[in-house]
ROMI-528946 format. One record per atom (N, C-alpha, C): x, y, z. Coordinates in steps of 0.001 Angstrom, whole numbers, plus 524288, in hexadecimal, padded with zeros to 5 digits. Atoms other than C-alpha are relative to their C-alpha. Layout:
REM ROMI-528946
XYZ/...
This chain:
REM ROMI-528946
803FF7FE62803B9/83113549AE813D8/80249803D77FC11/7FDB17FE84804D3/8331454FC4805EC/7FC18804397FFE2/804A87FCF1800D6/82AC955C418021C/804138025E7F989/7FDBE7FC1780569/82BF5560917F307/7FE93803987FF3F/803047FA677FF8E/8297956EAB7F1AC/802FB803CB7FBA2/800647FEAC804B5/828C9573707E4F9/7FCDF806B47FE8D/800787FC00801A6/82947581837DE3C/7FE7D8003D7F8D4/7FFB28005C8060F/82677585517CFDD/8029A804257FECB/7FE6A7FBE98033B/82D7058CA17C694/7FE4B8057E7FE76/805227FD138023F/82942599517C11E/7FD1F7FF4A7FBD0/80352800C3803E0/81E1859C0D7B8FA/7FEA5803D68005B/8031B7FDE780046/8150E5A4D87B1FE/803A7804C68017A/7FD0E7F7BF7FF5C/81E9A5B2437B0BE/801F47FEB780377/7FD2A7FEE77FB0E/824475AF7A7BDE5/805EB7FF0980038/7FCDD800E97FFA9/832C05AF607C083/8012D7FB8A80542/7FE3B802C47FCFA/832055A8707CCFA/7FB937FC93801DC/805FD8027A7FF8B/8270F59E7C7D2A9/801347FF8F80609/7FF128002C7FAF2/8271659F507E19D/7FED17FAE78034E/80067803C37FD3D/82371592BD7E527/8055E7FBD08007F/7FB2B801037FF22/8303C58EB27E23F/803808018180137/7FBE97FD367FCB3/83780598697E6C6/7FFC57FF808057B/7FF477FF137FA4F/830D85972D7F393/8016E7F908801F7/7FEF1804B37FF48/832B8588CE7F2D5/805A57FFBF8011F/7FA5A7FF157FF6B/841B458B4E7F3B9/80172801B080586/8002D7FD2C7FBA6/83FC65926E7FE0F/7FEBD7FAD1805F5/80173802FC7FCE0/83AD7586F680723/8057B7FD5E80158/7FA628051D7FDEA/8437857F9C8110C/801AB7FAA47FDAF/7FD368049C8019A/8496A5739280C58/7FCE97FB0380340/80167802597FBFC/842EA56CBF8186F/7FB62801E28026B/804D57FCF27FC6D/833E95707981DDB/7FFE37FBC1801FC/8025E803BE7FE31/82F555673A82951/803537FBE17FF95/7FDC78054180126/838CB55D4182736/800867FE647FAEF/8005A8029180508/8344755AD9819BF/8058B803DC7FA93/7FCD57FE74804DE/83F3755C8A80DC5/7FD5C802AE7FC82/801FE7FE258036E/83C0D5672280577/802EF7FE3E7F9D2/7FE1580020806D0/83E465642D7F4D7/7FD51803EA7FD6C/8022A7FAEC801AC/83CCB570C07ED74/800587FDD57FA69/8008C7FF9080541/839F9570FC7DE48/7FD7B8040C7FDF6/802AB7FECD801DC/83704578607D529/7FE4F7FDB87FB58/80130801A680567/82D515758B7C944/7FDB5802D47FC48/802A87FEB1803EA/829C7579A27BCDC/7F9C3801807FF3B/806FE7FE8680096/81C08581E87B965/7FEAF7FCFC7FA8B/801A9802B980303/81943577DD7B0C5/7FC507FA007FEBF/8038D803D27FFF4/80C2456F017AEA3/8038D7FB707FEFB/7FD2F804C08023D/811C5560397ACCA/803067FF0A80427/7F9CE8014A7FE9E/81F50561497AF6B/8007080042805DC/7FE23800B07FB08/81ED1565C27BCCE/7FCC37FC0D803CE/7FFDF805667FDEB/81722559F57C151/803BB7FC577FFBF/7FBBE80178800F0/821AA553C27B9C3/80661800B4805D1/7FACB7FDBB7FC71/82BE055B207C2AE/7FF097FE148063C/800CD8003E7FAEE/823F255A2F7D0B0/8014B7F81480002/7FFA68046B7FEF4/8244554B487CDBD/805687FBB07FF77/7FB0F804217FF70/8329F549727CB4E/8025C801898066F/7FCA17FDE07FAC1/834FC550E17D7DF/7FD097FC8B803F5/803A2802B87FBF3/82A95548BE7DEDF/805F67F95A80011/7FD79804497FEC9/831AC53CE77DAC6/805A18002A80138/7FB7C7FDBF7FD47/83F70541927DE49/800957FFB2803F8/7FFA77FC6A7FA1B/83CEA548DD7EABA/7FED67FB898049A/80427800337FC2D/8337753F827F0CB/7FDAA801A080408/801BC7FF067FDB6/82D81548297F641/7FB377FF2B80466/805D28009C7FD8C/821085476480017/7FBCD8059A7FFF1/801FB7FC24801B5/81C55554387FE91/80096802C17FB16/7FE927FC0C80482/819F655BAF7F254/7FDCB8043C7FFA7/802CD7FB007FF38/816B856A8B7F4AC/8022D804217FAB5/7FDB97FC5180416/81743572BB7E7D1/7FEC3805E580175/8012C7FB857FFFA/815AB581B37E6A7/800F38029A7FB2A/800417FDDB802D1/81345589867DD00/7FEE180609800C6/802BB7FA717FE98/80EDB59A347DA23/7FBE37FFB57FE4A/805CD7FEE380208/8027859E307D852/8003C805AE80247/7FED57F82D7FEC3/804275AE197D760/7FB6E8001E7FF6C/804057FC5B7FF21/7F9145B5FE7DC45/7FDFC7FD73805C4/8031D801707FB29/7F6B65AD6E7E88B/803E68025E80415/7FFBB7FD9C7FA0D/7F84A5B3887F610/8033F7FC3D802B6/80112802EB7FCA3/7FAD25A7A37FE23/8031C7FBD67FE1D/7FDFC806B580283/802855997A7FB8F/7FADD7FCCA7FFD1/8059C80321800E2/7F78D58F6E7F746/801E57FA4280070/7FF0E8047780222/7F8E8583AA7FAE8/7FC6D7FBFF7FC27/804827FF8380190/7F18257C597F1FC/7FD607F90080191/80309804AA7FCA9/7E6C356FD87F685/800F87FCD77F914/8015C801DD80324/7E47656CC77E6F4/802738013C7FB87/7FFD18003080675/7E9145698A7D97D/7FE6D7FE4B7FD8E/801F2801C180397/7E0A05687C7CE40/802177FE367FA75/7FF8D803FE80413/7E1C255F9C7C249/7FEA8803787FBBD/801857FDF9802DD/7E28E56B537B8BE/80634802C97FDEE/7FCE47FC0080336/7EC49573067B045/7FE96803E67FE4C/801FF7FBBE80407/7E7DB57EEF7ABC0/8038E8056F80212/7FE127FAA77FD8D/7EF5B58CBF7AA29/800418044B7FD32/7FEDC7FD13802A8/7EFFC599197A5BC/803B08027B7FD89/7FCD57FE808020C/7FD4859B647A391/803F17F98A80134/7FD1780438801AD/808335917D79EA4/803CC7FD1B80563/7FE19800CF7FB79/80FD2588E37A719/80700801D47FE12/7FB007FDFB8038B/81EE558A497A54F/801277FE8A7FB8E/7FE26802E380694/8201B581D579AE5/7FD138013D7FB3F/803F97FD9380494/814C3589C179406/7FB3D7FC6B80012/803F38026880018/80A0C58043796AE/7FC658034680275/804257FDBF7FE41/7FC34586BC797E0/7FCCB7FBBD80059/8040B803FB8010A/7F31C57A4379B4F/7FA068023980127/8048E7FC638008C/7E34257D3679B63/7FD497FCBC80123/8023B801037FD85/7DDB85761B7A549/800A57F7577FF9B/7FF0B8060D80068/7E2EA567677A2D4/800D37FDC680586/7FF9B802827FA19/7E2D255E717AE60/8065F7FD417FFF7/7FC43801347FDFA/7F06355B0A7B59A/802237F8F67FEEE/800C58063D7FE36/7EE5054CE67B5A4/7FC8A7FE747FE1F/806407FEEB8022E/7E33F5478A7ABF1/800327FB0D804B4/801758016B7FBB2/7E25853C237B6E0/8010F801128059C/800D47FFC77FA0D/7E286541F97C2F3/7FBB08025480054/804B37FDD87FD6C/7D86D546A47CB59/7FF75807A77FF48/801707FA967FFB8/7D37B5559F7CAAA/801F7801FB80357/7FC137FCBD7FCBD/7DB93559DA7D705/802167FD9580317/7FE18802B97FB3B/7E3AB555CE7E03C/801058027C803CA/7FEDF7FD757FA72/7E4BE55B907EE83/8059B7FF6E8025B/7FA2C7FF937FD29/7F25D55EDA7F3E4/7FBF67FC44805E5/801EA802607FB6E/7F48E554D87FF93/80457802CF802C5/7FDD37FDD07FAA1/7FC6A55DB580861/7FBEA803CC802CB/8034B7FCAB7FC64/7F7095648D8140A/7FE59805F97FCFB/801F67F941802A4/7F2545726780B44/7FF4F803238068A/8015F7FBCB7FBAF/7EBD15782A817BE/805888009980366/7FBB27FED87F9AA/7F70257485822A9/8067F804C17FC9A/7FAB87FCC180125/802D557A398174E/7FCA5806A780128/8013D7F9E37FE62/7FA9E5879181792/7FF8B802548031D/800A97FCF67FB1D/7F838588CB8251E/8056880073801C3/7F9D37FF367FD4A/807A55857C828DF/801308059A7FBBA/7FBC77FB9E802FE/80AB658EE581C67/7FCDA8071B80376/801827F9E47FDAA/8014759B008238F/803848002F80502/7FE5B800327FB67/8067C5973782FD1/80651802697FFDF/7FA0A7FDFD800EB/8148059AD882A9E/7FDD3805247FE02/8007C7F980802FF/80F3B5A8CC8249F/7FE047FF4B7FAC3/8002D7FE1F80763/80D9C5A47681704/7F9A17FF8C7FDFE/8044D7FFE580233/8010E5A7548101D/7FF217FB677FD2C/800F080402801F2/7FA2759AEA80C3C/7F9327FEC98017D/807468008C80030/7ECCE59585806DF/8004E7F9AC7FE60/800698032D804EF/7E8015888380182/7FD31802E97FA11/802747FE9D80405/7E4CB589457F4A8/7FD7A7FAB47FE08/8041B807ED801DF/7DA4757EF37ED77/800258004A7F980/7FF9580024803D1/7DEEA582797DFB7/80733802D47FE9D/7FAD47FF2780211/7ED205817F7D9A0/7FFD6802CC7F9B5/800A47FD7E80616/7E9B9587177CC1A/800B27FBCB7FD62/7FDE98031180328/7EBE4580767C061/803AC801E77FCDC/7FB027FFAD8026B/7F879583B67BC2D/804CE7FBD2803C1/7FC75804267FD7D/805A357CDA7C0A7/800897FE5A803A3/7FD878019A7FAB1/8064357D897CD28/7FA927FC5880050/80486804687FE98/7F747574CD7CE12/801FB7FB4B7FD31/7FD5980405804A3/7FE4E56C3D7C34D/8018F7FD95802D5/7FC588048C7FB63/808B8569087CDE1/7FD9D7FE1680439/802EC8011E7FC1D/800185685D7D89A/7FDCF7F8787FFB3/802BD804DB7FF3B/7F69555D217D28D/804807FCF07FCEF/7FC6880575802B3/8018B556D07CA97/801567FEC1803E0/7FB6D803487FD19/809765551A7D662/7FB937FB7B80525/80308804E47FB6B/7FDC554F037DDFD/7FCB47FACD7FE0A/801D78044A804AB/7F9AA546C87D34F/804D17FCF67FF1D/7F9D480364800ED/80904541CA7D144/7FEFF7FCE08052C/7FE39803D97FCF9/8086053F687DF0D/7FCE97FC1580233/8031A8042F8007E/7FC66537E47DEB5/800057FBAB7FE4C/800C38030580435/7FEE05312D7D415/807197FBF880197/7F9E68019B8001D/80DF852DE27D6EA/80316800A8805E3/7FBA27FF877FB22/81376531D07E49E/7FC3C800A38041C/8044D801FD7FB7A/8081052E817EEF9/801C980254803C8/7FCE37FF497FB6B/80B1D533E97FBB4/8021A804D48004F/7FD287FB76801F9/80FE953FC77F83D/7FD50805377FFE8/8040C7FC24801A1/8091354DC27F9A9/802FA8045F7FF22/7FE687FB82801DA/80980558EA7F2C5/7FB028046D80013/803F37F9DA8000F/80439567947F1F9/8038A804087FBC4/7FD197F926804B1/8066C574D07EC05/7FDEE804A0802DC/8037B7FACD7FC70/805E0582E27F280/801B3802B37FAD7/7FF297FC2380433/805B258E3B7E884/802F7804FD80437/7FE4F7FD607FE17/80CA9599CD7EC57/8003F806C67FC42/8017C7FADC8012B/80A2E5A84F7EB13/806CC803357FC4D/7FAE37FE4C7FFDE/813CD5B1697E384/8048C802E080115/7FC587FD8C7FC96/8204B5B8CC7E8EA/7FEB4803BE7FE55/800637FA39800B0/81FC55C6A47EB62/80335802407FA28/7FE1D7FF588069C/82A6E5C80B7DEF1/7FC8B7FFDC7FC46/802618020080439/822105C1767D6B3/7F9A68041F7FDAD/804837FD3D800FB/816815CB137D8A8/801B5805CF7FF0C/7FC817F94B7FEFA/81EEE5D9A97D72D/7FD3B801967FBA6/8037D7FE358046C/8179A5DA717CA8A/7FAAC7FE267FF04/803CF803037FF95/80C0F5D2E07CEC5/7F9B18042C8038C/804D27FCA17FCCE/7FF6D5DB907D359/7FCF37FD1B803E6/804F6802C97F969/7F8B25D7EA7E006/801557FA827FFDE/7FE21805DE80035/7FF3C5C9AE7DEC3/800557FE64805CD/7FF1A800E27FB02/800235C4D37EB00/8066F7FAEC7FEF5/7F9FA80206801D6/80EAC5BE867ED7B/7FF727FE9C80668/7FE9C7FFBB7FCED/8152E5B9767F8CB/805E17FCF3801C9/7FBDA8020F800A3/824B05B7477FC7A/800F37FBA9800BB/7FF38805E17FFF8/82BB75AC6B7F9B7/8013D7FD3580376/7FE31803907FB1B/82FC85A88D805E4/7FBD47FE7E80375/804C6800557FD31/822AE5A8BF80B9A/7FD777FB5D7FD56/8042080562802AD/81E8159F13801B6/8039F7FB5D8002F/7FD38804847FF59/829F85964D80542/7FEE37FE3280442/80381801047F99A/825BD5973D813D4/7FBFB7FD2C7FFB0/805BE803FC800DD/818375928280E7C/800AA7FBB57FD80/7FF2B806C480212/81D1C586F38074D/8039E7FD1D80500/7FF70803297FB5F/823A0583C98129B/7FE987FDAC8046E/804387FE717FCED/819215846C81A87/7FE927FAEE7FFFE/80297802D380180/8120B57C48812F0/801F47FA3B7FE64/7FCDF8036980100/81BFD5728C8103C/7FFFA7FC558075A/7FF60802B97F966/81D675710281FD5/7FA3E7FD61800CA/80517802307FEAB/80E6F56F15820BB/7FF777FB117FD6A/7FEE98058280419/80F33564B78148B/802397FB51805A3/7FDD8805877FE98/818CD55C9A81C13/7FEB47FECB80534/800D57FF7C7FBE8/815BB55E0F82940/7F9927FD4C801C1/
């Protein structure tokens, strides 16, 4: 078994984006299953573009992305991505979109088909703070979410994918008031977690 497990770049003032750093951080091997690390671009479009040359490459069977979402406590995994674009600040490439839909034919959301509940309970069960979450935002990281479950609807059957968000590193908050943060190795533990629950 194949698992693709995908980080993003930085964004938005940040020098570093922790979901890829902690993605680095993961064994090579969870459960038996082959880990494939990437990173992609904070960019509407393209990085559907990107998740779908790595889909067809890798062939993977799992596709678990991660992204940050600073100010949350907790890893999220998330149940849902909505069929929306909208943001308040630019993506890297400077795109601000204002509420345009992802896909003008697809459906209004699509539900991650991996286990959500069983990755959060293996990821508490290891120490790491973890919630579901029932909203990805609409910025990039929901972009990748429903593009990649709409690609794999539409094009690679059989195939499931998700997305956990991830809180940001203690560094990242030194100038950050009451931010809540948490280290990076703890959030590699939790994608691993959750990666084992995925395949398992």
């Amino acid at each position: 078994m194949k698992v693709l497990l995908t980080g993003f770049q930085p964004f938005g003032g940040e020098t570093v984006n922790p979901s890829y750093e902690a993605v680095k951080l993961v064994p090579d091997t969870v459960a038996g299953a082959e880990i494939i690390k990437a990173e992609l671009p904070v960019v509407f479009g393209a990085v559907i573009e990107e998740i779908e040359k790595l889909i067809e490459s890798c062939n993977p069977d799992i596709i678990l992305c991660a992204g940050q979402a600073g100010g949350r406590a907790s890893m999220s995994v998330e149940r849902v991505g909505i069929n929306c674009d909208d943001s308040d600040i630019p993506d890297n490439a400077g795109f601000k979109p204002d509420g345009a839909p992802i896909a003008k034919d697809g459906p209004a959301a699509y539900f991650s088909d991996l286990p959500v509940k069983a990755m959060v309970a293996n990821m508490k069960k290891q120490g790491v703070p973890a919630e579901i979450s029932n909203t990805a935002g609409t910025y990039v990281c929901n972009h990748l979410l429903y593009g990649c479950l709409h690609l794999l609807a539409a094009k690679h059957p059989g195939r499931r994918a998700g997305f956990i968000h991830v809180p940001y590193t203690p560094e990242q908050v030194l100038e950050k008031r009451n931010v809540a943060s948490m280290p990076l190795e703890l959030i590699a533990k939790g994608l691993e977690a959750a990666v084992e629950a995925a395949v398992t």
